[in-house]
PDB file of N, CA, C and O in Angstrom:
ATOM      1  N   UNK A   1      62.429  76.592  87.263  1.00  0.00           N
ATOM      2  CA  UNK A   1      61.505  75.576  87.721  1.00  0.00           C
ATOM      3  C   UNK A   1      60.494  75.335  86.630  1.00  0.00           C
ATOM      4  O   UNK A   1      60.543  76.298  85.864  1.00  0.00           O
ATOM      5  N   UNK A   2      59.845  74.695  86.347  1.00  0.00           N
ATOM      6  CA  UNK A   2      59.511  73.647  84.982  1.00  0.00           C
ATOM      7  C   UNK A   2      58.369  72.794  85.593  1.00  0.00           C
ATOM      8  O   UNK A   2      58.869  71.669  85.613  1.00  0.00           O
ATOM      9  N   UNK A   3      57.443  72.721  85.970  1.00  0.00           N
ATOM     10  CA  UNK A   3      56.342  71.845  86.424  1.00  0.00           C
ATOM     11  C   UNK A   3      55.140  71.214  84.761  1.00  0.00           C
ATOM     12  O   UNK A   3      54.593  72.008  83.996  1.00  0.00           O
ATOM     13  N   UNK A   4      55.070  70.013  84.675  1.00  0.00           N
ATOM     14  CA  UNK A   4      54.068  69.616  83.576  1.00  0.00           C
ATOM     15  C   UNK A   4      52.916  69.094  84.144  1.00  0.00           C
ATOM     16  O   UNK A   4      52.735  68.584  85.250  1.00  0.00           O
ATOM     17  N   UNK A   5      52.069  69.327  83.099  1.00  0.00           N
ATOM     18  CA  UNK A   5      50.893  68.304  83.563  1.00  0.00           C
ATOM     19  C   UNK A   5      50.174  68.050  82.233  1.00  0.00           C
ATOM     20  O   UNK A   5      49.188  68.695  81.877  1.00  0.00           O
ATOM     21  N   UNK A   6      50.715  67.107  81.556  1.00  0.00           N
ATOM     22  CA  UNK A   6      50.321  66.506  80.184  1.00  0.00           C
ATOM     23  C   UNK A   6      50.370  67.273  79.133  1.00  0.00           C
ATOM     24  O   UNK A   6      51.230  67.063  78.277  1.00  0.00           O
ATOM     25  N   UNK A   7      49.401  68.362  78.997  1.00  0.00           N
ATOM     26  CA  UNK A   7      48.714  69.508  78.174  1.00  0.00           C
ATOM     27  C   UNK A   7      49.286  70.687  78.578  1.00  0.00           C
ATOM     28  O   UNK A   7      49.869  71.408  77.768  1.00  0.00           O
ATOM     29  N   UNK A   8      49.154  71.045  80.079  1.00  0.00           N
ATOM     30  CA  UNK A   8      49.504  72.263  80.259  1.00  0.00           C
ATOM     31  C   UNK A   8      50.850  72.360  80.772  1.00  0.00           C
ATOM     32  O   UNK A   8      50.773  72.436  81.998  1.00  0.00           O
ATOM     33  N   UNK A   9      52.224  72.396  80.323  1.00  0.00           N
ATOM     34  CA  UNK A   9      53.590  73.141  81.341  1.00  0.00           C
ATOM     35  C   UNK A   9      53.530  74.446  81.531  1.00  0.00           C
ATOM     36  O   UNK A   9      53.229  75.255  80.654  1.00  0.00           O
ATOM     37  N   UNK A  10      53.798  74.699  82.624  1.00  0.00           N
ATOM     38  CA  UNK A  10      53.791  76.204  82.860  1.00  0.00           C
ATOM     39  C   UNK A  10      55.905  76.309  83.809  1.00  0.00           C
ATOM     40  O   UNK A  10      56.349  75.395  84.504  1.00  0.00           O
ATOM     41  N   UNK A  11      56.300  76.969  83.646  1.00  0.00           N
ATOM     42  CA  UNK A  11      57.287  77.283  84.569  1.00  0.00           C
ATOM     43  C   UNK A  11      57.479  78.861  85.187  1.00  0.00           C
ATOM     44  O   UNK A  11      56.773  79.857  85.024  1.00  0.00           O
ATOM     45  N   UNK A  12      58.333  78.729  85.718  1.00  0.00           N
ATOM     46  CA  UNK A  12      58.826  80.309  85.930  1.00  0.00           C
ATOM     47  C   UNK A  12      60.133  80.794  85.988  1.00  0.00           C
ATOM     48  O   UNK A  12      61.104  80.044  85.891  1.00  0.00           O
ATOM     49  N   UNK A  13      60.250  82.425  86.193  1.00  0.00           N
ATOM     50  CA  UNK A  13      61.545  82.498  85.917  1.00  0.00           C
ATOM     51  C   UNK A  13      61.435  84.221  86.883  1.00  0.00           C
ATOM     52  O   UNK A  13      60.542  84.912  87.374  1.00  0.00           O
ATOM     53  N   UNK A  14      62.569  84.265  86.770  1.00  0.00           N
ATOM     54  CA  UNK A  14      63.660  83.646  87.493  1.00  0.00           C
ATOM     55  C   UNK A  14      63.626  82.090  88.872  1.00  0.00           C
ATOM     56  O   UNK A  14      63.286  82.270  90.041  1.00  0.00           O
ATOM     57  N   UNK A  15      63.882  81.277  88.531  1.00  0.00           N
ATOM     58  CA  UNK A  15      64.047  79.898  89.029  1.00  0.00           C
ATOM     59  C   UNK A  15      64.182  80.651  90.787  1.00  0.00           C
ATOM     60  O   UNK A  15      63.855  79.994  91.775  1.00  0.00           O
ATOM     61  N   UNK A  16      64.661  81.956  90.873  1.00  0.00           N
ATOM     62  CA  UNK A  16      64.776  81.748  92.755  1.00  0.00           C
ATOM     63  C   UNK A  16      63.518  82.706  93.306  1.00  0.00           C
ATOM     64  O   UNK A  16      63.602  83.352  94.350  1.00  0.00           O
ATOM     65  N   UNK A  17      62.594  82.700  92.627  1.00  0.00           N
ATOM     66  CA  UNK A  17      61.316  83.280  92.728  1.00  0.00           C
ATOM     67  C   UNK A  17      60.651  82.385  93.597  1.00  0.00           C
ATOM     68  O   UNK A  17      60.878  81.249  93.180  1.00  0.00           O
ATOM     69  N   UNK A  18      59.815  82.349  94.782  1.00  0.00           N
ATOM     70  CA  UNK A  18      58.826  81.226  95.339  1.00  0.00           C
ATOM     71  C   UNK A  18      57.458  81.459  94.331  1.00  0.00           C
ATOM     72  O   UNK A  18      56.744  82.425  94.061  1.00  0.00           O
ATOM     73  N   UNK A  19      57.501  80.187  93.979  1.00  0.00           N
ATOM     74  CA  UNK A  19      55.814  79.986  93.731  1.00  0.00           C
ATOM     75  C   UNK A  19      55.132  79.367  94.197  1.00  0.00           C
ATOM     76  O   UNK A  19      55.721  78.386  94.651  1.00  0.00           O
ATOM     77  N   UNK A  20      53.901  79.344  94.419  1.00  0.00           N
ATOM     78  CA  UNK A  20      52.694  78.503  95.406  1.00  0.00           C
ATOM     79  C   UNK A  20      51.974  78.038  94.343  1.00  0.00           C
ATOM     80  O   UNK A  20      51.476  78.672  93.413  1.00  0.00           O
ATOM     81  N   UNK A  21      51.968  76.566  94.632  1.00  0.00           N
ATOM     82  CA  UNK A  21      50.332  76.039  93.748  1.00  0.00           C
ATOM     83  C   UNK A  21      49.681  75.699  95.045  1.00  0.00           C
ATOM     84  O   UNK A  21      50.298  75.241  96.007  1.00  0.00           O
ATOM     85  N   UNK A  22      48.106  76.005  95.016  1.00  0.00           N
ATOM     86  CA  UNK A  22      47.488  75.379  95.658  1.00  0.00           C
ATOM     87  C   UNK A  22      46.222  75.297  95.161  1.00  0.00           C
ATOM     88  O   UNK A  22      45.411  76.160  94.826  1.00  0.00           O
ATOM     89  N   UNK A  23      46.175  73.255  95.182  1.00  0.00           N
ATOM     90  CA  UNK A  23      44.992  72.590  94.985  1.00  0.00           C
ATOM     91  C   UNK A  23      43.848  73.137  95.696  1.00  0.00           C
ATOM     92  O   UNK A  23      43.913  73.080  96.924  1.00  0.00           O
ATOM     93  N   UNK A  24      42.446  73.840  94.984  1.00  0.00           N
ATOM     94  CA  UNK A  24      41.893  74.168  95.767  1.00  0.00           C
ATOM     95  C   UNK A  24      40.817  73.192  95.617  1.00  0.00           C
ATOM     96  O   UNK A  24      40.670  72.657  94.518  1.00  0.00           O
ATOM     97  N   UNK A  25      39.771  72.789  96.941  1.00  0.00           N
ATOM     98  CA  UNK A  25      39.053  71.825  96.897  1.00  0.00           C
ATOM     99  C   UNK A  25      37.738  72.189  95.769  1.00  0.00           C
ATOM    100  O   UNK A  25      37.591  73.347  95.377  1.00  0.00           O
ATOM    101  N   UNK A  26      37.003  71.297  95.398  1.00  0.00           N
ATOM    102  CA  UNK A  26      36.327  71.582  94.207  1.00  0.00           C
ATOM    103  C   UNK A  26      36.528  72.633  93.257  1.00  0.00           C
ATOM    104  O   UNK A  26      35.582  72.888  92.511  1.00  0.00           O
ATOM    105  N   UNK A  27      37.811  73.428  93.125  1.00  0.00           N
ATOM    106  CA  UNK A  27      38.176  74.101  91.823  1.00  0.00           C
ATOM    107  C   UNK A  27      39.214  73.946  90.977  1.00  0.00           C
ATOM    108  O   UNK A  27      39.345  73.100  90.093  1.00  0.00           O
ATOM    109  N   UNK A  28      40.011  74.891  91.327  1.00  0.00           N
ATOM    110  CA  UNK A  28      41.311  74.751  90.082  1.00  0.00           C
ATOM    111  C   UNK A  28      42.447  74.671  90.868  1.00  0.00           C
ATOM    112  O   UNK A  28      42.444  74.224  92.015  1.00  0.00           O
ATOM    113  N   UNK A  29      43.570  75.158  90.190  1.00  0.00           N
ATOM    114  CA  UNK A  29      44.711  75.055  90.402  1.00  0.00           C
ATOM    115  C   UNK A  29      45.417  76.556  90.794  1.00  0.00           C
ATOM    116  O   UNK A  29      45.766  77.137  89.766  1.00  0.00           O
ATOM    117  N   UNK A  30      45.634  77.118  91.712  1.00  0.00           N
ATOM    118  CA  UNK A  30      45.495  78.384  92.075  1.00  0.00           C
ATOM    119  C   UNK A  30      47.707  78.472  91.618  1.00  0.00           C
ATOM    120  O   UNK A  30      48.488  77.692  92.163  1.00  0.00           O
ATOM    121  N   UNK A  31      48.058  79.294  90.843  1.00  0.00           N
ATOM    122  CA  UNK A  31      49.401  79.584  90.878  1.00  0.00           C
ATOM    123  C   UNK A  31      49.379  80.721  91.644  1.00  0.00           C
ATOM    124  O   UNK A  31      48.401  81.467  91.594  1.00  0.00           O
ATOM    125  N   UNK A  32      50.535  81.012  92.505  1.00  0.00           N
ATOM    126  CA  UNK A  32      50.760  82.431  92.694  1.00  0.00           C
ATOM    127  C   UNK A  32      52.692  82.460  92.816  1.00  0.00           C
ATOM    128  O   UNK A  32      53.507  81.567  93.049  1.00  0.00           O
ATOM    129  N   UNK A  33      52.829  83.893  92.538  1.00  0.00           N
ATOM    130  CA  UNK A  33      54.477  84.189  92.383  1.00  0.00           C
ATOM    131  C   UNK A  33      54.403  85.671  91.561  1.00  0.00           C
ATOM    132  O   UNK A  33      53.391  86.359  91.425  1.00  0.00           O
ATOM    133  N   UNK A  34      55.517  85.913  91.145  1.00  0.00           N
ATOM    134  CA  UNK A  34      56.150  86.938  90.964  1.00  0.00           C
ATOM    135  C   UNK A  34      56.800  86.451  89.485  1.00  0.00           C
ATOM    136  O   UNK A  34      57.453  85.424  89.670  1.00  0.00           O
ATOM    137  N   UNK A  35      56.818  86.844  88.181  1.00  0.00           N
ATOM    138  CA  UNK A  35      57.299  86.203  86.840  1.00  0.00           C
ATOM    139  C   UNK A  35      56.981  85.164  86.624  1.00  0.00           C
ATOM    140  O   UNK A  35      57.677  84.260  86.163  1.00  0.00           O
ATOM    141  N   UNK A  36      55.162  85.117  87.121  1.00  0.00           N
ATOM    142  CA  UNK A  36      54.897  83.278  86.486  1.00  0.00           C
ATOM    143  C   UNK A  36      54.807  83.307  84.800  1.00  0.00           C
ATOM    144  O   UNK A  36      54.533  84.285  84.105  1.00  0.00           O
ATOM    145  N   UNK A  37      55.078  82.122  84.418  1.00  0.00           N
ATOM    146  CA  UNK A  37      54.946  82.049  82.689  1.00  0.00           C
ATOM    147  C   UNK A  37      54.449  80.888  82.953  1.00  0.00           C
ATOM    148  O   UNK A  37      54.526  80.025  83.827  1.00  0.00           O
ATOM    149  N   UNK A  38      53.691  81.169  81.556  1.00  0.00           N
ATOM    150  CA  UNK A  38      52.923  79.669  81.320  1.00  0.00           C
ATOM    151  C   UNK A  38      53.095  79.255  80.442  1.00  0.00           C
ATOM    152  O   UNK A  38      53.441  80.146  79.666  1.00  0.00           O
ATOM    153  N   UNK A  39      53.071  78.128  79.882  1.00  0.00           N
ATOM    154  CA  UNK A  39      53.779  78.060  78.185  1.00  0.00           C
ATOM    155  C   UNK A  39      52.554  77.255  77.724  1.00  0.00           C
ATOM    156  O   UNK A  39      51.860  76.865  78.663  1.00  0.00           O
ATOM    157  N   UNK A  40      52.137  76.923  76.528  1.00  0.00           N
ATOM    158  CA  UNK A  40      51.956  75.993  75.432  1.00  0.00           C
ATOM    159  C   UNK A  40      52.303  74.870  75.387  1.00  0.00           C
ATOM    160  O   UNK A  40      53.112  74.566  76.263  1.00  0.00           O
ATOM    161  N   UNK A  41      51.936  73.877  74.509  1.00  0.00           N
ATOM    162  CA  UNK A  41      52.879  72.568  74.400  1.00  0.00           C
ATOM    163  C   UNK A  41      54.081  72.990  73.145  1.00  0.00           C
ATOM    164  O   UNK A  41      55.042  72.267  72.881  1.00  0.00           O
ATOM    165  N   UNK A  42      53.829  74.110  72.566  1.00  0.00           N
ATOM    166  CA  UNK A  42      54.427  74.466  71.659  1.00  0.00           C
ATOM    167  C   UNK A  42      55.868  75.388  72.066  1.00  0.00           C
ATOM    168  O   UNK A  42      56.777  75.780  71.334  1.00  0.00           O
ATOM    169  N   UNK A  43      55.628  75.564  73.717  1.00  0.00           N
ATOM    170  CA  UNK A  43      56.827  76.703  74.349  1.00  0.00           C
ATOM    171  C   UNK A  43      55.898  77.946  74.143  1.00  0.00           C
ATOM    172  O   UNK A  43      56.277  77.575  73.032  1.00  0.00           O
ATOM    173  N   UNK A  44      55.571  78.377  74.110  1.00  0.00           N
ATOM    174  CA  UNK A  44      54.948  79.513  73.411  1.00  0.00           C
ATOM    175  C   UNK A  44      54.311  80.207  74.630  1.00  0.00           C
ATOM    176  O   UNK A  44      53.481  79.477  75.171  1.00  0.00           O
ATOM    177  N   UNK A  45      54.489  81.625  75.319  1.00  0.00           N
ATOM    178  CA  UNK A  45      53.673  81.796  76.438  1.00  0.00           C
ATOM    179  C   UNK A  45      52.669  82.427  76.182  1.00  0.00           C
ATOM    180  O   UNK A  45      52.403  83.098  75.185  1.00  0.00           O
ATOM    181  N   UNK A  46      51.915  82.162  77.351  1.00  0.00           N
ATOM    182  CA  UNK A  46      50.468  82.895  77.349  1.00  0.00           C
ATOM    183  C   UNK A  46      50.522  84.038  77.798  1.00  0.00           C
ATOM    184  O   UNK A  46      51.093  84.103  78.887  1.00  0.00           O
ATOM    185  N   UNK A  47      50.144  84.998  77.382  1.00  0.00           N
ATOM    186  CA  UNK A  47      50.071  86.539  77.973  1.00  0.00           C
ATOM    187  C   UNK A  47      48.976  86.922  79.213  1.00  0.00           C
ATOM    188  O   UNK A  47      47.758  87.040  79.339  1.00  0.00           O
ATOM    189  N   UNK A  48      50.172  87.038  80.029  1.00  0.00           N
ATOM    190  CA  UNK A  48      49.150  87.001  81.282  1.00  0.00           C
ATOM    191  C   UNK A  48      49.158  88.635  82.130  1.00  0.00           C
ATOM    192  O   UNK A  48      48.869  89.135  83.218  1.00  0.00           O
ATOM    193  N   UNK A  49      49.620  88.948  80.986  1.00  0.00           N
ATOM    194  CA  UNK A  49      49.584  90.728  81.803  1.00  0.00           C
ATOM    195  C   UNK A  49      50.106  91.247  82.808  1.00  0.00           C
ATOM    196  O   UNK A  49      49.845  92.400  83.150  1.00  0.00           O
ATOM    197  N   UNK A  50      51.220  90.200  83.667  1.00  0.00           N
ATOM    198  CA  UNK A  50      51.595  90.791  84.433  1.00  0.00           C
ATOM    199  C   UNK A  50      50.955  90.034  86.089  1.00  0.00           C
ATOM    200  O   UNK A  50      51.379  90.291  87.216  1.00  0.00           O
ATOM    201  N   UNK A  51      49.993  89.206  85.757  1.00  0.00           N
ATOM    202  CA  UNK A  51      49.329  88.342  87.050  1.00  0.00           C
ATOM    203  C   UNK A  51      50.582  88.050  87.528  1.00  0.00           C
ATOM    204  O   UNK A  51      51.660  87.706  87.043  1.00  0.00           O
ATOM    205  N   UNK A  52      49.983  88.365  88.991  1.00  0.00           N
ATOM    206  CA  UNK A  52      51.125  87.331  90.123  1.00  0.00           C
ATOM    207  C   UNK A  52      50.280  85.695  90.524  1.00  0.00           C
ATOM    208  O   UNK A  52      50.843  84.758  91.090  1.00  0.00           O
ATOM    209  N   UNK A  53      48.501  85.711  89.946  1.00  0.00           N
ATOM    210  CA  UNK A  53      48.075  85.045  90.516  1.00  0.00           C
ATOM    211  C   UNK A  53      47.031  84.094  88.979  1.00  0.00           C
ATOM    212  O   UNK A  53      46.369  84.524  88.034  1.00  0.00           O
ATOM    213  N   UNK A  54      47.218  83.378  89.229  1.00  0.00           N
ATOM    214  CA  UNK A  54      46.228  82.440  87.854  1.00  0.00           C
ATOM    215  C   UNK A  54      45.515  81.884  88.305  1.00  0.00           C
ATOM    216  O   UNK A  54      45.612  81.948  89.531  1.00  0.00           O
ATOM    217  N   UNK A  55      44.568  81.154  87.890  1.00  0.00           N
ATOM    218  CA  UNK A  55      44.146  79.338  88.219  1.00  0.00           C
ATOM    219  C   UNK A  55      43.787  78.846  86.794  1.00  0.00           C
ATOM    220  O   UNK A  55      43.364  79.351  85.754  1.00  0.00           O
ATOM    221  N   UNK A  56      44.158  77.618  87.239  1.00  0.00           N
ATOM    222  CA  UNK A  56      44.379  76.562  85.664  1.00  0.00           C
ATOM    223  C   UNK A  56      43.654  75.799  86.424  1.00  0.00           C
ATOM    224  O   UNK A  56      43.611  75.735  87.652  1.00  0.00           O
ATOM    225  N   UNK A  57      42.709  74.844  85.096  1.00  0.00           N
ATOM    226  CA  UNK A  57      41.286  74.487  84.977  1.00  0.00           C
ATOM    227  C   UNK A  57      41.821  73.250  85.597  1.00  0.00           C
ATOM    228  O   UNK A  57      43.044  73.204  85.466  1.00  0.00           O
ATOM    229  N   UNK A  58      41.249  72.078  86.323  1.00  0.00           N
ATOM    230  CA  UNK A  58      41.246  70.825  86.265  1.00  0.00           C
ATOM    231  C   UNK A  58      40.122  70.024  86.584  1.00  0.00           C
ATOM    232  O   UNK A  58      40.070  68.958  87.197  1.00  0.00           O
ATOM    233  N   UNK A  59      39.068  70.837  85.973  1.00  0.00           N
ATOM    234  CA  UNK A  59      37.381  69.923  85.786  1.00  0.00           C
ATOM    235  C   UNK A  59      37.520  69.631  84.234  1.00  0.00           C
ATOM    236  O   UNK A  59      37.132  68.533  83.834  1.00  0.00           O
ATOM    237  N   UNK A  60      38.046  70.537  83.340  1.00  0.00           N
ATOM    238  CA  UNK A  60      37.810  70.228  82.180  1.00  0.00           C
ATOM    239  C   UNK A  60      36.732  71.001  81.477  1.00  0.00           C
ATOM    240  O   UNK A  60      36.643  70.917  80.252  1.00  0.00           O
ATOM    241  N   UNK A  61      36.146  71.532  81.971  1.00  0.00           N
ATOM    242  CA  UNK A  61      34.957  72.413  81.528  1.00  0.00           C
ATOM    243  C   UNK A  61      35.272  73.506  81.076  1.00  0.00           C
ATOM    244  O   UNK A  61      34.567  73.920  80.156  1.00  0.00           O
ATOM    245  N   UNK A  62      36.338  74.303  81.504  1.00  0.00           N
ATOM    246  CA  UNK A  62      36.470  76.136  81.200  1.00  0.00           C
ATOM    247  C   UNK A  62      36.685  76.203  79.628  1.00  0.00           C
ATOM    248  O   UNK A  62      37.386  75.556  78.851  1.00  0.00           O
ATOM    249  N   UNK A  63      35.797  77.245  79.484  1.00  0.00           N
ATOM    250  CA  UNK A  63      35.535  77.187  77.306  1.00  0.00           C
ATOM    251  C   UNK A  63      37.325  78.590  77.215  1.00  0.00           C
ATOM    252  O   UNK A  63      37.679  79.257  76.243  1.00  0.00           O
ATOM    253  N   UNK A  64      37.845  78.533  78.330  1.00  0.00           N
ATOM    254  CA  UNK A  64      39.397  79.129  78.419  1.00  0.00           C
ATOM    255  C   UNK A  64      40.619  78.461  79.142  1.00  0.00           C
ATOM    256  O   UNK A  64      41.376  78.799  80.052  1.00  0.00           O
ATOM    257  N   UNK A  65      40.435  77.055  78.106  1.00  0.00           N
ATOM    258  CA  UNK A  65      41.449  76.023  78.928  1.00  0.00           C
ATOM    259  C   UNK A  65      42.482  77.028  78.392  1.00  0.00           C
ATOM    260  O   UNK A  65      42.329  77.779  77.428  1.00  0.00           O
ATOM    261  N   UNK A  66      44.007  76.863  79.512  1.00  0.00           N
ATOM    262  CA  UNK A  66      44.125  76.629  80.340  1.00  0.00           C
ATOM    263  C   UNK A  66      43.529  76.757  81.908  1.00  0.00           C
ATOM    264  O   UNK A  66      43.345  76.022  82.878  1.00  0.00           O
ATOM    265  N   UNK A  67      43.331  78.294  81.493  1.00  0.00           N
ATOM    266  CA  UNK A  67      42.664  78.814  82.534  1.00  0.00           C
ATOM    267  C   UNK A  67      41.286  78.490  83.495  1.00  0.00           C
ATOM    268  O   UNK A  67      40.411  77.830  82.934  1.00  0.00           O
ATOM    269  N   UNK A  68      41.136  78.745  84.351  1.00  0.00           N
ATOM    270  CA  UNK A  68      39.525  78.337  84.790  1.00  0.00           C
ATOM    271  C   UNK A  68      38.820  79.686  84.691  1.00  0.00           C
ATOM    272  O   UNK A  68      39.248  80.839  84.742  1.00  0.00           O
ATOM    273  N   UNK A  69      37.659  79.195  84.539  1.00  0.00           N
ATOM    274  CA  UNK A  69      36.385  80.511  84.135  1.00  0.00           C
ATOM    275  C   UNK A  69      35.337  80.182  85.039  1.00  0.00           C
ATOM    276  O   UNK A  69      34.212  80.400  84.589  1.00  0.00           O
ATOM    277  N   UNK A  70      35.417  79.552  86.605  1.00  0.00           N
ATOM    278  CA  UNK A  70      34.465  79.444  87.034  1.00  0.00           C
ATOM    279  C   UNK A  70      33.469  77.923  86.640  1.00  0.00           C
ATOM    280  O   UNK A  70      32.678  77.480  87.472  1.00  0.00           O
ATOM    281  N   UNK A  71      33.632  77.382  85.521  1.00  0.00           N
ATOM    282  CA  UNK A  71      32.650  76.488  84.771  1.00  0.00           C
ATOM    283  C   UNK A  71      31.981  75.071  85.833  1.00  0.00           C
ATOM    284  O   UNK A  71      30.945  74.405  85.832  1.00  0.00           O
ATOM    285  N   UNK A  72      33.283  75.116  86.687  1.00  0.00           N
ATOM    286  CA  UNK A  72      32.880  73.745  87.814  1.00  0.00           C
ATOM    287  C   UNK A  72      32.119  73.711  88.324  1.00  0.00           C
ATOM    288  O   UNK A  72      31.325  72.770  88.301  1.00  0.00           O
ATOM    289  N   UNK A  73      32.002  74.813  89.081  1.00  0.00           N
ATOM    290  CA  UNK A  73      30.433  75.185  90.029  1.00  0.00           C
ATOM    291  C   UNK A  73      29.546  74.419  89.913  1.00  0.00           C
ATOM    292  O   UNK A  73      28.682  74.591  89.053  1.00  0.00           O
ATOM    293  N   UNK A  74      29.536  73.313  90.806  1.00  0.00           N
ATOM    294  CA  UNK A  74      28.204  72.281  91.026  1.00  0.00           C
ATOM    295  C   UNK A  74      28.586  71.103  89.880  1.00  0.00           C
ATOM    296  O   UNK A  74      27.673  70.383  89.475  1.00  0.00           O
ATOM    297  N   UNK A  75      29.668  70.961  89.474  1.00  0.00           N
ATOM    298  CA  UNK A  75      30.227  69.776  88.227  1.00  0.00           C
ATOM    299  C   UNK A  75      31.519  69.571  88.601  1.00  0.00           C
ATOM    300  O   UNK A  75      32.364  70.006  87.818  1.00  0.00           O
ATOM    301  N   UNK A  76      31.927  68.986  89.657  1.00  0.00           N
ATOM    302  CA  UNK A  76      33.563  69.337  90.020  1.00  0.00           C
ATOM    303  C   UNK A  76      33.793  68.932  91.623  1.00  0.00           C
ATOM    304  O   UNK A  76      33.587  69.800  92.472  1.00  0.00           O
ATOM    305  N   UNK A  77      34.140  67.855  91.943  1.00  0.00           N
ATOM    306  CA  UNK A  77      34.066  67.354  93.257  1.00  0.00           C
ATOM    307  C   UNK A  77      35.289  67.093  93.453  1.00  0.00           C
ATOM    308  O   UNK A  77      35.676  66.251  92.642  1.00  0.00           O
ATOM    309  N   UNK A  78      36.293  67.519  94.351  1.00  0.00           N
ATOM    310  CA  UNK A  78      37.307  66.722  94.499  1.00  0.00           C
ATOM    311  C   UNK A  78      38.017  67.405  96.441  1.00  0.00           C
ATOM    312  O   UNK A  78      38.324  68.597  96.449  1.00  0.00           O
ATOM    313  N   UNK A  79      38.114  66.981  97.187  1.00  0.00           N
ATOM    314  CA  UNK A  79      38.441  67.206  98.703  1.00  0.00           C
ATOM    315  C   UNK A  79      39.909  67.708  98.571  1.00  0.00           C
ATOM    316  O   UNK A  79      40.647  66.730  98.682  1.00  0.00           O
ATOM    317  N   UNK A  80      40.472  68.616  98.418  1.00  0.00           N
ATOM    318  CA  UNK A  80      41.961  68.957  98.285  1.00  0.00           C
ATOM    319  C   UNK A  80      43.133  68.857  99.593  1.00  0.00           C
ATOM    320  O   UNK A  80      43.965  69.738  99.815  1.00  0.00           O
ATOM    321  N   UNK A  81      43.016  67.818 100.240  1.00  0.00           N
ATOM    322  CA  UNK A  81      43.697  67.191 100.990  1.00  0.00           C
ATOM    323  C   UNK A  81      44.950  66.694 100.756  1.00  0.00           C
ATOM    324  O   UNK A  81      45.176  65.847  99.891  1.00  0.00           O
ATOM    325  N   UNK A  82      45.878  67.226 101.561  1.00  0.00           N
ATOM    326  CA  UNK A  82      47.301  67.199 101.081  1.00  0.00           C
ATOM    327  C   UNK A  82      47.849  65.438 101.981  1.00  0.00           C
ATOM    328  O   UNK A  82      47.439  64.738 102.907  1.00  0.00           O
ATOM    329  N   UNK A  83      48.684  65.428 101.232  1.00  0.00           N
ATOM    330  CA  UNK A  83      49.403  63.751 101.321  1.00  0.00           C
ATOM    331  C   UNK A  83      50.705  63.350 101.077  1.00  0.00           C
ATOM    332  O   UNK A  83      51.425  63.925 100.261  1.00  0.00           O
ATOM    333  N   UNK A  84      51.069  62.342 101.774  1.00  0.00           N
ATOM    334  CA  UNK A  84      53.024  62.184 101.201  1.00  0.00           C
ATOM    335  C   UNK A  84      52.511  60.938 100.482  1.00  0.00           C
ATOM    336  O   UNK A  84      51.875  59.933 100.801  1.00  0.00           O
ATOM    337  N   UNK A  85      53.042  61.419  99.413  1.00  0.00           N
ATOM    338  CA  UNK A  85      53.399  60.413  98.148  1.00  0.00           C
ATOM    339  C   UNK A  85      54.851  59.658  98.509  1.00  0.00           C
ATOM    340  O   UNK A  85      55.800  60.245  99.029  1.00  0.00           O
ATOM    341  N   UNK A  86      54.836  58.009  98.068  1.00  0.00           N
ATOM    342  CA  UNK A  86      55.651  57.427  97.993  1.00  0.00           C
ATOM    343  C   UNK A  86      56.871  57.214  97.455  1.00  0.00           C
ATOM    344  O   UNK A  86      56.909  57.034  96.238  1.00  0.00           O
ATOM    345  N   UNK A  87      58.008  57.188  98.153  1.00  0.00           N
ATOM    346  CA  UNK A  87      59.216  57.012  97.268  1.00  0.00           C
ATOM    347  C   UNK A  87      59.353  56.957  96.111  1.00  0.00           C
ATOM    348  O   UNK A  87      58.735  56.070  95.522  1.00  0.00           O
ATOM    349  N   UNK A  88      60.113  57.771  95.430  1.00  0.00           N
ATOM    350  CA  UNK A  88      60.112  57.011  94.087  1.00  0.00           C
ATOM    351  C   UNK A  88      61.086  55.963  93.511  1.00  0.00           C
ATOM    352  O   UNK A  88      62.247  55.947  93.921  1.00  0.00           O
ATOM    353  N   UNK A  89      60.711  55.186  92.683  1.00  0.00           N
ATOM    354  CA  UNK A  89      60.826  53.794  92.387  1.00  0.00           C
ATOM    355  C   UNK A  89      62.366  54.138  91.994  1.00  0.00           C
ATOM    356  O   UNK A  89      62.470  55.243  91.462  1.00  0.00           O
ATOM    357  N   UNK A  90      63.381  53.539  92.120  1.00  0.00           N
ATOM    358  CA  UNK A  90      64.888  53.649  91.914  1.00  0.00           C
ATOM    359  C   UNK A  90      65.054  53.258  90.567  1.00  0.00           C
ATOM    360  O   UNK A  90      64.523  52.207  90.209  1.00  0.00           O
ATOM    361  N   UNK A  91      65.877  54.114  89.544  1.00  0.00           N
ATOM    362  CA  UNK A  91      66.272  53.997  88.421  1.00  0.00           C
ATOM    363  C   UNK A  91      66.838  52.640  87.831  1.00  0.00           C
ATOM    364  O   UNK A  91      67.957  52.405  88.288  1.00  0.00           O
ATOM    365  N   UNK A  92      66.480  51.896  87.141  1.00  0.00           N
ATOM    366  CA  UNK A  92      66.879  50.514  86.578  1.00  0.00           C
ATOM    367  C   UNK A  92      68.213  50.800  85.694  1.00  0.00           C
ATOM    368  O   UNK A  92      68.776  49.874  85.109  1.00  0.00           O
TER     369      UNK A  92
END
């Protein structure tokens, strides 16, 4: 499994592992699983020691992008309300 988000791809492995993202409201991006990897834009992983659990930044502030360091706190608004996204558009 292979998830991007511009800057940061992260995947995992073994592929029949469950992983959880969850959007948390005014913070980050909470991963959790069992063999998460995170990569670089370069492929390259980040050494994560063995975490089953991360969060990756999406205020933009943490001076440890990818990661979050807390930095949002009171700079970082967002309601993490889940939603069905629309079909996607059929291949031309």
């Amino acid at each position: 499994m292979t998830i991007t988000n511009q800057n940061t791809p992260f995947k995992t492995q073994p592929s029949n592992m469950a992983i959880k993202l969850t959007v948390l409201s005014n913070g980050s991006l909470r991963v959790e699983g069992e063999n998460i990897e995170l990569v670089d834009a370069q492929g390259q992983p980040y050494g994560l020691g063995g975490r089953e659990r991360i969060s990756i930044c999406r205020c933009g502030l943490s001076k440890q992008k990818p990661f979050c360091d807390g930095s949002h706190k009171g700079h970082f608004e967002h309601d993490a309300t889940a939603f069905d996204l629309p079909a996607p558009k059929p291949a031309l």
